[in-house]
N, CA, C and O atoms as a GROMACS GRO file, in nm:
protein
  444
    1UNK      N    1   0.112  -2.182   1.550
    1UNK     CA    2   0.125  -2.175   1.406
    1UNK      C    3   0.035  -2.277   1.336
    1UNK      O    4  -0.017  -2.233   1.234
    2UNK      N    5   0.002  -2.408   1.368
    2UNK     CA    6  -0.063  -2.486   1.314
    2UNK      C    7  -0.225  -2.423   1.326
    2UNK      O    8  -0.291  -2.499   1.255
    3UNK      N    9  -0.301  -2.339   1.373
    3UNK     CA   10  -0.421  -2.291   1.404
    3UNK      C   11  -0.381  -2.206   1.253
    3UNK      O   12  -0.431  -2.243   1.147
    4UNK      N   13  -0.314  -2.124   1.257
    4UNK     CA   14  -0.284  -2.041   1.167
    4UNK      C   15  -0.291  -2.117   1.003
    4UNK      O   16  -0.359  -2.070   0.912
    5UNK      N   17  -0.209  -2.238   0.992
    5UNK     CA   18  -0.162  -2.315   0.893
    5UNK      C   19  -0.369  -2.336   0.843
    5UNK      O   20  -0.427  -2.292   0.744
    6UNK      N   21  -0.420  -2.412   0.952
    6UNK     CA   22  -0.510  -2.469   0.955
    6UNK      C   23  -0.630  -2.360   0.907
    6UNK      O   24  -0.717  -2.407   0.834
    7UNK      N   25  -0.638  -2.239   0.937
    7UNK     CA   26  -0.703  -2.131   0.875
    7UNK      C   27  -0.669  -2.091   0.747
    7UNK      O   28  -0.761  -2.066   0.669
    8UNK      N   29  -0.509  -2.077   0.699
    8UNK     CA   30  -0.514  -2.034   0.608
    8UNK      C   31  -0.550  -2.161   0.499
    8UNK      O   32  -0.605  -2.129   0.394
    9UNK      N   33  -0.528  -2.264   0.516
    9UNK     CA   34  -0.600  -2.414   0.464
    9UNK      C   35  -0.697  -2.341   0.412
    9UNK      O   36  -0.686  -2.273   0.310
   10UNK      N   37  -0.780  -2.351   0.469
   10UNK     CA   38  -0.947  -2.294   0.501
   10UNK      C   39  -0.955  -2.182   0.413
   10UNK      O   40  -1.048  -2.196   0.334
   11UNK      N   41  -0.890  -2.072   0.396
   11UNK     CA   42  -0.888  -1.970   0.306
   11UNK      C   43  -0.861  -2.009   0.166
   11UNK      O   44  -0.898  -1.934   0.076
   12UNK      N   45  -0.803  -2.116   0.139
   12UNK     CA   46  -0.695  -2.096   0.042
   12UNK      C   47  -0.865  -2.180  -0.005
   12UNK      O   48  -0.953  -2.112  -0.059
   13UNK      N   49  -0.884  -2.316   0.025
   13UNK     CA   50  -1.017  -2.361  -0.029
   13UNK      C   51  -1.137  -2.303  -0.056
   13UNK      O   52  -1.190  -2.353  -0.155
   14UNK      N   53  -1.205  -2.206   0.000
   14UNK     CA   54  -1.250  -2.102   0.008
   14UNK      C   55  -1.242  -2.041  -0.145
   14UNK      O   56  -1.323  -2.034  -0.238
   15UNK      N   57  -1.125  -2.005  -0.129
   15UNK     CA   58  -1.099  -1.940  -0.271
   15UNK      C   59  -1.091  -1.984  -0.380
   15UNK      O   60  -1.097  -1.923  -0.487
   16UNK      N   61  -1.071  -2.145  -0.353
   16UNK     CA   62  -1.043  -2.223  -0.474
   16UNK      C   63  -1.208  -2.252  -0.519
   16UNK      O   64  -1.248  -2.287  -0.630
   17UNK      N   65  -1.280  -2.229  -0.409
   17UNK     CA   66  -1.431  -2.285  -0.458
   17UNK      C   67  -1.517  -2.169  -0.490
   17UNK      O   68  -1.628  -2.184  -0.542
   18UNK      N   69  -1.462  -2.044  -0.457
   18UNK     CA   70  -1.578  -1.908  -0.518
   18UNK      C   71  -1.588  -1.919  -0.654
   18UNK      O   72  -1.504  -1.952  -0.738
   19UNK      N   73  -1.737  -1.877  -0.665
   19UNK     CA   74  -1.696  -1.864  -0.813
   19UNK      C   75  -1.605  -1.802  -0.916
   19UNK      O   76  -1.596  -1.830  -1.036
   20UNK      N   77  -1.532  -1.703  -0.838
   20UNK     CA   78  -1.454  -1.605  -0.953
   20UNK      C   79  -1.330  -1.666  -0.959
   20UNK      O   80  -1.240  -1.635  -1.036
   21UNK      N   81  -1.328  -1.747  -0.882
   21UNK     CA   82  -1.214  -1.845  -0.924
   21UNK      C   83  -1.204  -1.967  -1.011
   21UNK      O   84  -1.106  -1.998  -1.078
   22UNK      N   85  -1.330  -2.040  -0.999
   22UNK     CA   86  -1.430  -2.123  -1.080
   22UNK      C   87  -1.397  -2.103  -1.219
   22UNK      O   88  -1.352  -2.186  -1.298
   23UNK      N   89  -1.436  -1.937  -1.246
   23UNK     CA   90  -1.453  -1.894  -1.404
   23UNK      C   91  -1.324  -1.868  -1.478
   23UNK      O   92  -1.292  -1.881  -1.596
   24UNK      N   93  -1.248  -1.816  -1.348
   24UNK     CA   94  -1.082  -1.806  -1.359
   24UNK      C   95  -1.034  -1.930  -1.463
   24UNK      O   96  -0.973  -1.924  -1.570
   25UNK      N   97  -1.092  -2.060  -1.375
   25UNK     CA   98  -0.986  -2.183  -1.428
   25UNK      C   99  -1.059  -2.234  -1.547
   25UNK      O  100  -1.018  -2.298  -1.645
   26UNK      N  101  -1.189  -2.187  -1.510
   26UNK     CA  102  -1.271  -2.246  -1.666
   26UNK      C  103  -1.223  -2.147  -1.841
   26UNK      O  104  -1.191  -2.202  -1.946
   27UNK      N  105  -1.234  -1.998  -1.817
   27UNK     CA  106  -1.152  -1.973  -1.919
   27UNK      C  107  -1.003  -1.970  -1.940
   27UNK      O  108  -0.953  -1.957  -2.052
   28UNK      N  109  -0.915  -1.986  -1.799
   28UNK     CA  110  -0.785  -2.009  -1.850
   28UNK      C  111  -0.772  -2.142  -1.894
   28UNK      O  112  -0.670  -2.163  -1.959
   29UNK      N  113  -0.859  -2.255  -1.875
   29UNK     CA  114  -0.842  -2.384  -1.957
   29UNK      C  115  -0.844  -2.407  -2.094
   29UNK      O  116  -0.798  -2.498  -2.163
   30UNK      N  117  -0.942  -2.250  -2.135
   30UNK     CA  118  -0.987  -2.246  -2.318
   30UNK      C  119  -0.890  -2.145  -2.362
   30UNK      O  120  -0.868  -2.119  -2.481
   31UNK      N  121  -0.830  -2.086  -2.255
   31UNK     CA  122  -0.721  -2.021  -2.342
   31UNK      C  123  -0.576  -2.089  -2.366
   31UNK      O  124  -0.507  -2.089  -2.468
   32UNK      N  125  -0.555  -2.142  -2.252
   32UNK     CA  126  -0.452  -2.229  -2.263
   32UNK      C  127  -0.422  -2.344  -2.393
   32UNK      O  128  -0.318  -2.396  -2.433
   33UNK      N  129  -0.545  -2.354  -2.432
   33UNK     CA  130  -0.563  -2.457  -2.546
   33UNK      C  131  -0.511  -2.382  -2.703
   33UNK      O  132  -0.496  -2.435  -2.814
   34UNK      N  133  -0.493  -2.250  -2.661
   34UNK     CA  134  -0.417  -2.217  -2.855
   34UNK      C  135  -0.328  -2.142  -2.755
   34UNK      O  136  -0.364  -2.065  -2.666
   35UNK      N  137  -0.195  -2.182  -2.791
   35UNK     CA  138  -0.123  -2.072  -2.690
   35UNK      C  139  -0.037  -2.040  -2.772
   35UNK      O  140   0.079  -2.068  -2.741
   36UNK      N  141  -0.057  -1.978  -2.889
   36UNK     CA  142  -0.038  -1.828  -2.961
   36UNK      C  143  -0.082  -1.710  -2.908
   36UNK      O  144  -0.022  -1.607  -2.875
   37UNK      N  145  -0.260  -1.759  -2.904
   37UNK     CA  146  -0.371  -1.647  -2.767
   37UNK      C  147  -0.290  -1.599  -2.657
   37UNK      O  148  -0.255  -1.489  -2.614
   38UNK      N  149  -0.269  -1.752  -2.621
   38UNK     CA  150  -0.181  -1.727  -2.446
   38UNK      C  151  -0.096  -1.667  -2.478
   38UNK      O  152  -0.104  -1.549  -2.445
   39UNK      N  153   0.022  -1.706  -2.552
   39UNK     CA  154   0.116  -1.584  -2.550
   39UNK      C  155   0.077  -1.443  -2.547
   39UNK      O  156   0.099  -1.353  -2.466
   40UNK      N  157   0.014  -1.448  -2.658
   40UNK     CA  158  -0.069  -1.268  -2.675
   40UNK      C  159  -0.098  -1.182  -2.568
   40UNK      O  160  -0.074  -1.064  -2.543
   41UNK      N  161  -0.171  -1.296  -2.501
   41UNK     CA  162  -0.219  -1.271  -2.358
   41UNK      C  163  -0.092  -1.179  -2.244
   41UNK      O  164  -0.085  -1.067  -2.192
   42UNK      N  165  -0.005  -1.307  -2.247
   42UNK     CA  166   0.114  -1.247  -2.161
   42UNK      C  167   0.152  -1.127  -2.177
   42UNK      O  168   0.147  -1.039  -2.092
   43UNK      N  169   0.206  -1.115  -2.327
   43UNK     CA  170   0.261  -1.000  -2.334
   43UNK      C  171   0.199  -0.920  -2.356
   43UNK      O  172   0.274  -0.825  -2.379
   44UNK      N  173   0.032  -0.872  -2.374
   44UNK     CA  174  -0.064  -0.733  -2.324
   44UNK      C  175  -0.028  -0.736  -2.177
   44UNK      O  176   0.016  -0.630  -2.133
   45UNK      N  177  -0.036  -0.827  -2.102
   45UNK     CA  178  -0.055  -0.863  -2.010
   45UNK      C  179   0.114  -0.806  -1.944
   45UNK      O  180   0.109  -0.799  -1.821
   46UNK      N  181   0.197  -0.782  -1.979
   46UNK     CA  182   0.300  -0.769  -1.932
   46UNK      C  183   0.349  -0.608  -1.990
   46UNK      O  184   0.422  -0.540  -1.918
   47UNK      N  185   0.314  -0.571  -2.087
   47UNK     CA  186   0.331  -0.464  -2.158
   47UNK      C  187   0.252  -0.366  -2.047
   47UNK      O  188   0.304  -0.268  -1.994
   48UNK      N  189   0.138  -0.406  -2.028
   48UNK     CA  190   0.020  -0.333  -1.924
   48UNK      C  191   0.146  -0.309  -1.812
   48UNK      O  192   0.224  -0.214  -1.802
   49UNK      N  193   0.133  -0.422  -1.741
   49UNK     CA  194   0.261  -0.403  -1.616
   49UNK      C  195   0.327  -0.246  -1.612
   49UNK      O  196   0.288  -0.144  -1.555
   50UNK      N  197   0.452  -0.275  -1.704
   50UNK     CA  198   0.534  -0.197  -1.737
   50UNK      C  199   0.520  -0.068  -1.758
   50UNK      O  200   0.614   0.010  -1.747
   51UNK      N  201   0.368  -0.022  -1.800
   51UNK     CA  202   0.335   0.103  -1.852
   51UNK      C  203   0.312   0.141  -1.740
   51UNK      O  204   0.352   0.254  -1.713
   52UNK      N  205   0.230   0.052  -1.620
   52UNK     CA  206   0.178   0.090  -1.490
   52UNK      C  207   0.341   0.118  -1.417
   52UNK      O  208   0.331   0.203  -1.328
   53UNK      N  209   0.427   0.086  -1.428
   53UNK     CA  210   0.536   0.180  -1.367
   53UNK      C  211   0.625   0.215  -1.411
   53UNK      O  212   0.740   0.186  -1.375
   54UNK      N  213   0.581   0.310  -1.528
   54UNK     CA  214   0.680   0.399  -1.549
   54UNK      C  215   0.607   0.545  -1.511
   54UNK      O  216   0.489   0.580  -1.504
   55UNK      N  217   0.744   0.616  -1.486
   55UNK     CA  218   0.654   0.777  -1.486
   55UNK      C  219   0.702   0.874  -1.602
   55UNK      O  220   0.776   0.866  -1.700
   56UNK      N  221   0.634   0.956  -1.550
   56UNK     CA  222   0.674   1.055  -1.657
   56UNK      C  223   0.652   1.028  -1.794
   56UNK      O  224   0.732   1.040  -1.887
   57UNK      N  225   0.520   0.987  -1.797
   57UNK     CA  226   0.436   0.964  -1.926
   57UNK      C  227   0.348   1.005  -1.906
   57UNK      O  228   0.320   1.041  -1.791
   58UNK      N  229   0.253   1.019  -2.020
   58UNK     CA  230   0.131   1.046  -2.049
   58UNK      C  231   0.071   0.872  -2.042
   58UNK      O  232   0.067   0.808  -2.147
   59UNK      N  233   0.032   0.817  -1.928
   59UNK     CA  234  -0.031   0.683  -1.899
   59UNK      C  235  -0.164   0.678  -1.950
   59UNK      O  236  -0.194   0.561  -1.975
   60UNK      N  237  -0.256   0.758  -1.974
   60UNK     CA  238  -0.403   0.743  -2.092
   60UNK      C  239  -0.351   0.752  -2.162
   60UNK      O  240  -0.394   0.660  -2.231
   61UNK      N  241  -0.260   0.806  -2.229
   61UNK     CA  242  -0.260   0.811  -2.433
   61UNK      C  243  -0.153   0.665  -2.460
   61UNK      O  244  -0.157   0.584  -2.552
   62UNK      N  245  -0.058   0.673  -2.339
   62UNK     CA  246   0.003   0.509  -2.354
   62UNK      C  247  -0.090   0.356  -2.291
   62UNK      O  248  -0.051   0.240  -2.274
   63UNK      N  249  -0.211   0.415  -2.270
   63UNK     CA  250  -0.290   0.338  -2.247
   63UNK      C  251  -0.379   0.259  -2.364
   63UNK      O  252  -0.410   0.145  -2.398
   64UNK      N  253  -0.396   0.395  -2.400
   64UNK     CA  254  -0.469   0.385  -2.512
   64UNK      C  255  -0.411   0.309  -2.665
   64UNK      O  256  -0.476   0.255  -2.754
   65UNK      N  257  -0.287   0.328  -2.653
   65UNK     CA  258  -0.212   0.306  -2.771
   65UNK      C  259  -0.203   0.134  -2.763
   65UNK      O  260  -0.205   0.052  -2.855
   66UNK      N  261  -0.194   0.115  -2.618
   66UNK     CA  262  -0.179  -0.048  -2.616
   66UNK      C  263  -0.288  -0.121  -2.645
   66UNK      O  264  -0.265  -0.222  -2.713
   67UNK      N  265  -0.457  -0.090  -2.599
   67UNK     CA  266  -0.552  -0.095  -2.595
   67UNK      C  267  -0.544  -0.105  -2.754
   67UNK      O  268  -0.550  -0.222  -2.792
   68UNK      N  269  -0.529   0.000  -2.865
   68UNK     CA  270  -0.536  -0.011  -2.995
   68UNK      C  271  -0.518  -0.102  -3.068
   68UNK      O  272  -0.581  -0.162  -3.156
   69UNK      N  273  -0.360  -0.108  -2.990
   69UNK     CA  274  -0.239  -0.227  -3.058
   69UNK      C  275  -0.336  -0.388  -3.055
   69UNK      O  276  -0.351  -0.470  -3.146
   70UNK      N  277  -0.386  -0.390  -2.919
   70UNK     CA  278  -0.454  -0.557  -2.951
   70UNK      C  279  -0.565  -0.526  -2.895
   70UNK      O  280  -0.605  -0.559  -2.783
   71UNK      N  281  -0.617  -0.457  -2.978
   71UNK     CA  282  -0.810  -0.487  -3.019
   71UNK      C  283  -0.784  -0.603  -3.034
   71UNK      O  284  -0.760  -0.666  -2.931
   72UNK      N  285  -0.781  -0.659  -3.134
   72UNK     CA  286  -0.761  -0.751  -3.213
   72UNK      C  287  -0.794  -0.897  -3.162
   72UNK      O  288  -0.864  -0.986  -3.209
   73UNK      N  289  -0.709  -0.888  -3.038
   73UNK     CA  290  -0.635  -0.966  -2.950
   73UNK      C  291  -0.763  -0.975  -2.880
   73UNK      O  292  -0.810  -1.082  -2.840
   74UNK      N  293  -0.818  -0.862  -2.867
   74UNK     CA  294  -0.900  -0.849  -2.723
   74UNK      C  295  -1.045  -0.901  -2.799
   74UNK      O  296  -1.131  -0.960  -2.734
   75UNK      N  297  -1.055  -0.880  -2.902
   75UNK     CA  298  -1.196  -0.904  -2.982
   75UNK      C  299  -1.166  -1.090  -2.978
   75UNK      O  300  -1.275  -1.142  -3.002
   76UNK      N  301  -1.108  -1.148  -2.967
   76UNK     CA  302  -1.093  -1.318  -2.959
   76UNK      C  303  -1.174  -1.374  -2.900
   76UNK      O  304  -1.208  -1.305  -2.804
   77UNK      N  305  -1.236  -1.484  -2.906
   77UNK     CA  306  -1.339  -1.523  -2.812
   77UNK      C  307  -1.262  -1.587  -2.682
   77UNK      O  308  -1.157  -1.647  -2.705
   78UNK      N  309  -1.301  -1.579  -2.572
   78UNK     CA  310  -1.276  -1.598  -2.412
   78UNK      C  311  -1.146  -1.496  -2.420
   78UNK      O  312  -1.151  -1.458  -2.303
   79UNK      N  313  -1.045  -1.433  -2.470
   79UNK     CA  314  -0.948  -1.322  -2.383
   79UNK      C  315  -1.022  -1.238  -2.271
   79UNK      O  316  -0.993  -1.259  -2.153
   80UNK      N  317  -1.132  -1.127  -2.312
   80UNK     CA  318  -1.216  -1.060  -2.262
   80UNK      C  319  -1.238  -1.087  -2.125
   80UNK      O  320  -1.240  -1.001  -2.036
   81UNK      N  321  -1.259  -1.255  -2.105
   81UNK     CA  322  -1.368  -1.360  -2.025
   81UNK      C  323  -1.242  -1.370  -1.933
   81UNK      O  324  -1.243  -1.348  -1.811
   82UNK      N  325  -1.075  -1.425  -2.047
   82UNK     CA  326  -0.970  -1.474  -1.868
   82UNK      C  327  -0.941  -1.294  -1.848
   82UNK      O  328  -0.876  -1.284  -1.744
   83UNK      N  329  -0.957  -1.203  -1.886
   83UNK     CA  330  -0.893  -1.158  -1.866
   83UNK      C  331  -0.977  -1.012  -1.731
   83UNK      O  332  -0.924  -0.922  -1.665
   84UNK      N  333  -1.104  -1.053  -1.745
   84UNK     CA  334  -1.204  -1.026  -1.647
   84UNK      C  335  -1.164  -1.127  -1.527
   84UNK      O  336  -1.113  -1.098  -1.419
   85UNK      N  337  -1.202  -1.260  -1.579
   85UNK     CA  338  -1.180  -1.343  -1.453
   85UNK      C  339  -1.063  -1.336  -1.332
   85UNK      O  340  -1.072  -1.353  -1.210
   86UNK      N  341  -0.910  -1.291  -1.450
   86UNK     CA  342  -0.815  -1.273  -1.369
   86UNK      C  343  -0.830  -1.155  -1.279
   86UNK      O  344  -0.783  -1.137  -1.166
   87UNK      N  345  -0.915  -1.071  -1.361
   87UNK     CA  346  -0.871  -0.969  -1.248
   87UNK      C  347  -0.954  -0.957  -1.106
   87UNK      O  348  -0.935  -0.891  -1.004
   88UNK      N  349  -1.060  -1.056  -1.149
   88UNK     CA  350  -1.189  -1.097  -0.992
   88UNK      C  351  -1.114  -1.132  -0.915
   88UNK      O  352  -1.088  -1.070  -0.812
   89UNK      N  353  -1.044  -1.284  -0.962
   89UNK     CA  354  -0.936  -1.325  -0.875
   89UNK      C  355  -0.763  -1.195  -0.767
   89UNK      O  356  -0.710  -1.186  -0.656
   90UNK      N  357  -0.753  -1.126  -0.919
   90UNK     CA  358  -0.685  -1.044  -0.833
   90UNK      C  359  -0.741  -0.920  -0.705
   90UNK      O  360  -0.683  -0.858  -0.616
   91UNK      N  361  -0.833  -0.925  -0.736
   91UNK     CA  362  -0.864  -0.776  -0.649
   91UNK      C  363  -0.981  -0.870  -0.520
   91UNK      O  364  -1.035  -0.818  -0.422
   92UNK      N  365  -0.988  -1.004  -0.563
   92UNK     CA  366  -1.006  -1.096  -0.447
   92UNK      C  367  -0.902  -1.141  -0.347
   92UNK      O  368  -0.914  -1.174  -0.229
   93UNK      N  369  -0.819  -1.136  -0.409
   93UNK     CA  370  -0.698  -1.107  -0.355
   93UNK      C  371  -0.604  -1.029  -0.245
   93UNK      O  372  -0.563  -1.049  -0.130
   94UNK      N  373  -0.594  -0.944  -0.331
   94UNK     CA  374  -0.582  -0.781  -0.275
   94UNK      C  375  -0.646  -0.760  -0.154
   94UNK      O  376  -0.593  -0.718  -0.051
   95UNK      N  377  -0.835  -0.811  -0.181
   95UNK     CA  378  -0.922  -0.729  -0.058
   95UNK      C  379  -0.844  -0.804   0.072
   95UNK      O  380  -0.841  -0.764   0.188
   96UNK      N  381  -0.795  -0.900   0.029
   96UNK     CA  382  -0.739  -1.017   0.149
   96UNK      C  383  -0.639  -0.944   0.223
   96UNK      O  384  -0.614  -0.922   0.341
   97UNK      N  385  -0.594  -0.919   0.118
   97UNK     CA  386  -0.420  -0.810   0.190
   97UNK      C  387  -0.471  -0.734   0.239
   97UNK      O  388  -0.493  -0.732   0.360
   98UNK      N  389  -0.512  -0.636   0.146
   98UNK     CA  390  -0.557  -0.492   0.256
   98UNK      C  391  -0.632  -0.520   0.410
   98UNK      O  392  -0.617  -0.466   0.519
   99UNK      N  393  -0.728  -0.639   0.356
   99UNK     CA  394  -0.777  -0.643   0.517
   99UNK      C  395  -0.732  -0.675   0.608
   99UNK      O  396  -0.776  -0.643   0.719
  100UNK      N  397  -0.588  -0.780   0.580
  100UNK     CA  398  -0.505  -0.823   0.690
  100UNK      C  399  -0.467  -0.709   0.724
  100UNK      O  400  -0.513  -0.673   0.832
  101UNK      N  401  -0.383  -0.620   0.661
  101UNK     CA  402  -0.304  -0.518   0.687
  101UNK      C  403  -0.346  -0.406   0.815
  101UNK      O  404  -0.298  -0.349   0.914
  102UNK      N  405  -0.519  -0.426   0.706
  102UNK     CA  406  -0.596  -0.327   0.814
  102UNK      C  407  -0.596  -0.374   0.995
  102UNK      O  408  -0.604  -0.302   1.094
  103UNK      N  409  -0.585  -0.523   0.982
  103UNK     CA  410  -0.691  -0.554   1.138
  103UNK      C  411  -0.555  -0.605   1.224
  103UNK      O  412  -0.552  -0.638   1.343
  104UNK      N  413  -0.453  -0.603   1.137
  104UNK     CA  414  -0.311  -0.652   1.233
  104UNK      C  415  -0.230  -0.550   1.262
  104UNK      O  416  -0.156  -0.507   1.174
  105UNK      N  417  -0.229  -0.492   1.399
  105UNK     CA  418  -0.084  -0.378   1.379
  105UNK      C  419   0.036  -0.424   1.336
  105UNK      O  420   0.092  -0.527   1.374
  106UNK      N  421   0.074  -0.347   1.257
  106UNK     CA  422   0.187  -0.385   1.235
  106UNK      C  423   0.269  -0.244   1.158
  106UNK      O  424   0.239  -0.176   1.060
  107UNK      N  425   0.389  -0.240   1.261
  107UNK     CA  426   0.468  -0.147   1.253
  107UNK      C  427   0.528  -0.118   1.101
  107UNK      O  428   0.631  -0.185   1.094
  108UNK      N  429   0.505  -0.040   0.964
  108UNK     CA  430   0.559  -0.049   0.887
  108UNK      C  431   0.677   0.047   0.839
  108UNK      O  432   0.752   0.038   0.742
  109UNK      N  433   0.664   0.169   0.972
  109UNK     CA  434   0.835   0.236   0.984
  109UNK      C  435   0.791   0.382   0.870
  109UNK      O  436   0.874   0.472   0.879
  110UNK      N  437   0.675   0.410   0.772
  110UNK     CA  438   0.641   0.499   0.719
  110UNK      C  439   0.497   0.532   0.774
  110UNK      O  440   0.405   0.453   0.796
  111UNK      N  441   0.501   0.674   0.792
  111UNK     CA  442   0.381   0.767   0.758
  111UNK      C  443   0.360   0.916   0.712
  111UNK      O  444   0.247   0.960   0.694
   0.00000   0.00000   0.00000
């Protein structure tokens, strides 16, 4: 386990030093600074969530409607910027999972 500990060390720094993580902390530092924004932020940011699981909607036209709702929001200077950055970071992320998933068997009981 400590080889393990000691790699994922190694990953976790890694990540802290790419750039898309870099830009991550550089515009969540300028957003963090009016956090009215930040709030705003959250709750597009959480509203999005929610729309992503529900069913039995029309998800483009409730897409769209949210998208409408905070132009506004989205026209701000750096939202655009964390809100790109976050998602580098997330789907930097992600590629991590999926690839573990891919290269480790592991029994998950569905197919």
């Amino acid at each position: 386990m400590d080889q393990i500990e000691e790699c994922l060390q190694s990953l976790v720094d890694v990540i802290k030093n790419s750039p898309e993580y870099i830009e991550y902390q550089r515009v969540r530092e300028l957003v963090h600074k009016e956090p009215e924004k930040e709030k705003a932020i959250h709750e597009f940011r959480r509203r999005n969530f929610e729309l992503h699981k529900q069913r039995d909607i029309d998800l483009y036209l409730e897409m769209d409607r949210l998208e409408n709702e905070f132009a506004p929001l989205r026209a701000e200077p750096y939202v655009n910027e964390y809100l790109s950055a976050e998602l580098a970071v997330c789907r930097m992320v992600q590629h991590i999972n999926y690839r573990l998933m891919e290269e480790i068997e592991f029994d998950l009981g569905f197919e």
